[in-house]
N, C-alpha and C positions, 0 to 999 in steps of 0.2 A: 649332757645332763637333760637336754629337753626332748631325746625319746626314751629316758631313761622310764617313765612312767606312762607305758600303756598295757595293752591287754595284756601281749607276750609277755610282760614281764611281772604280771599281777602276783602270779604265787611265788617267784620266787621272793620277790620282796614281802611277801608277808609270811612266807615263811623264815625271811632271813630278820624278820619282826619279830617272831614266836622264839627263835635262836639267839637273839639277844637279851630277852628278856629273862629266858632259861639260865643264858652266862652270868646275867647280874643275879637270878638267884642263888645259883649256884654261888657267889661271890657272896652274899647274904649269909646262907648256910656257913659258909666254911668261916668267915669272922665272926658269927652270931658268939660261939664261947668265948671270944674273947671281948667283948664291945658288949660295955652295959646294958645301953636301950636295945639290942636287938635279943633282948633275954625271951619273948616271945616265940621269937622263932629258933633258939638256943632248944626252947624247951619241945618243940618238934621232935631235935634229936634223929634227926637226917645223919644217915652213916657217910663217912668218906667216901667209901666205893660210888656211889650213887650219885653225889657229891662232884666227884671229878669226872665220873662216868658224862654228867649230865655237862660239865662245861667242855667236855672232850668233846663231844656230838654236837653241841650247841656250834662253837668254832670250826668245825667240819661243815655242819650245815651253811653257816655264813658266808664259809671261803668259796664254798662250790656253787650259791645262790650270785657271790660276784661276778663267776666266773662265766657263770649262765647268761647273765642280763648283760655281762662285756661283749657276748656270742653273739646275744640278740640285736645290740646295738651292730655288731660288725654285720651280721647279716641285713638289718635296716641300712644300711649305707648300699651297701652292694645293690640290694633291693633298687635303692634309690638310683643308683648310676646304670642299672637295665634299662628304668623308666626311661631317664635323660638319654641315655642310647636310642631308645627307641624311641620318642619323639625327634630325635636328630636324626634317624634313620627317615623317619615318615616325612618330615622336609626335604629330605633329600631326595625322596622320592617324586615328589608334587614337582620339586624343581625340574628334575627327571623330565615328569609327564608332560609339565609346560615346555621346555626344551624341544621335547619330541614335536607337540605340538606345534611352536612356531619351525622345525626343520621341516613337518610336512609341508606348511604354508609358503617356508621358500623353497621348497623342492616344488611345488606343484606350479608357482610364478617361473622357476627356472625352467621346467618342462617347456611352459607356455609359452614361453620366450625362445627358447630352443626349436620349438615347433615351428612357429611365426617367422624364424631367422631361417628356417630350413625351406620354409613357404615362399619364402623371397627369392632366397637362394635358384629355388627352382623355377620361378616367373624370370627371372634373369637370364636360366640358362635357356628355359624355353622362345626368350625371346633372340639370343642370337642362333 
C-alpha cells in the first residue's frame, strides 16, 4: 500500500477516480425513475444504452487501472531487489579489493623472507 501512491501510478488512480465516479452515476441514472428525490436527474432522461454503456467502460477502466498499479508495484519491488543486489555486489567487491590488498602485503613479506632464507642459505653454503 505504501508505494501504491507515486508518480507511476498517478494516472491510473485518477483515472480509476473518474471511473468510479462514472459507475455511481451511471447507478444514479439507472434508479433515478424509480427513487423519488432523484426526480432531477430522472428528468435528464439519460437512455439505457448510454446508461450501461457508461458503467461497462467505467468497470473496464477500474479493473485494468488495478491491474496496472499491481504491475507497477511488482516492478518497484524488483527495482528494489536490483538495488539491494547491487550494493551487495559493490561490498563484495571492496571486500575483494581489501583481500587483494592484504594478499599483496603477505605475498610481498613472504618473498622477502624467502629471499633473506635464500641469502643465508647461500652464506652457509659459501661458507663450507
Amino acid at each position: 500500500m505504501k508505494h501504491m501512491f507515486n508518480k507511476a501510478n498517478a494516472p491510473y488512480i485518477i483515472s480509476s477516480t473518474l471511473a468510479t465516479a462514472t459507475l455511481l452515476a451511471s447507478g444514479v441514472f439507472a434508479a433515478a425513475p424509480y427513487v423519488g428525490f432523484l426526480a432531477p436527474a430522472a428528468a435528464l432522461s439519460v437512455g439505457l444504452p448510454f446508461i450501461i454503456g457508461g458503467a461497462v467502460f467505467s468497470a473496464i477502466v477500474i479493473a485494468l487501472s488495478a491491474v496496472l498499479v499491481n504491475k507497477n508495484k511488482i516492478i518497484f519491488e524488483k527495482d528494489t531487489q536490483l538495488t539491494n543486489q547491487a550494493k551487495e555486489i559493490e561490498g563484495k567487491n571492496r571486500d575483494i579489493f581489501e583481500k587483494s590488498k592484504e594478499l599483496k602485503v603477505t605475498s610481498s613479506y613472504l618473498d622477502a623472507q624467502n629471499a633473506k632464507g635464500k641469502a643465508e642459505m647461500q652464506k652457509q653454503l659459501d661458507k663450507k
